[in-house]
Residue, then its C-alpha position, 0 to 999 in steps of 0.5 A: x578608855x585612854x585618857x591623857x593631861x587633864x583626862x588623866x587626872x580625872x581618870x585616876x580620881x574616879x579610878x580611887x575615890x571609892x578605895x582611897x583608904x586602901x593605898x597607905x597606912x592608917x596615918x595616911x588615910x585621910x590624905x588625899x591621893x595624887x597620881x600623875x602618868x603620861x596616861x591612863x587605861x581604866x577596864x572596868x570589867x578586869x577592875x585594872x586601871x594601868x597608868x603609863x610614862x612617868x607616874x607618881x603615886x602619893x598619899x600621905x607618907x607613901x610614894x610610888x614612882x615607875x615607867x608603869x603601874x597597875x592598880x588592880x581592885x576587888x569590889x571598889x578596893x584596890x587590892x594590889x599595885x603592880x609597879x614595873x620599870x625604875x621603881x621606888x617605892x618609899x613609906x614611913x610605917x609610924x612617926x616614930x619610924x623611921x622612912x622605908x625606901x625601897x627600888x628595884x624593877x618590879x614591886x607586888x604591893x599586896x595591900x591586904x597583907x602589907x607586904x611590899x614584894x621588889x624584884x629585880x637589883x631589889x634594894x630596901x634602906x632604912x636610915x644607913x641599912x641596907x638590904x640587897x638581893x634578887x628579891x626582896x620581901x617587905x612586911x610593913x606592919x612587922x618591919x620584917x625584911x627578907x631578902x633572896x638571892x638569885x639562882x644559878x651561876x650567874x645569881x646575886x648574893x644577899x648583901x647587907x650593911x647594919x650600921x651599928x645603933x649609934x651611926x645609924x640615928 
């Protein structure tokens, strides 16, 4: 079923009205989701719905923006985000946190484990650090971030910036 405008938004309710809870943290549960995409594609059979064009996620703290996601679900929850194409991806873990962004050209959301995979000229900030690589692993529950570079000659090197405690408030 494609669904466009209106039917769009219709389309990413129903799509997540049963697994609302699953896209951000606990903090954030209780807000409501808002997706918007040029369109949308939902295949009840494979449980992906795949939203197109310019689309924006927002719950709570979290967002996610991207050319394309795919929001796959397991038994009405979704399980796992798949965002290609000028992501960015941002979240506050904690209100004492302070707000994760991260941006690259790929990003595995796997929401069971909290970890936020982003490949492709992958960059993750918090406040004035920075994290760059190839690839870059997330773990939002442990604030753990790790970074790959890639491989052969022509591969990108981990670079960091860690601004001393006091220039980084």
């Amino acid at each position: 079923m494609r669904a466009t405008d209106t039917g769009t938004w219709l389309a990413a309710l129903l799509a997540l009205a049963i697994s609302g809870s699953a896209l951000a943290l606990p903090g954030d549960r209780n807000q409501p989701i808002h997706i918007s995409a040029d369109q949308a594609t939902i295949d009840d059979v494979s449980g992906v719905t795949t939203y197109a064009g310019n689309v924006h996620i927002e719950q709570g703290s979290m967002k996610i923006s991207a050319r394309q996601v795919d929001l796959h679900r397991n038994d009405g929850d979704v399980s796992r985000i798949l965002a290609t194409g000028n992501v960015h991806f941002q979240q506050q873990a904690a209100s004492n946190k302070p707000v994760t962004n991260a941006y690259g050209e790929r990003m595995d959301y796997d929401i069971g484990r909290r970890e936020v995979t982003i490949t492709g000229e992958a960059k993750v900030v918090q406040q004035k650090d920075t994290f760059t690589g190839q690839k870059i692993v997330y773990n939002l529950d442990k604030s753990i971030v790790n970074a790959f570079s890639g491989k052969g000659e022509q591969g990108q090197r981990v670079q960091m910036v860690i601004q001393p405690k006091g220039a980084a408030e």
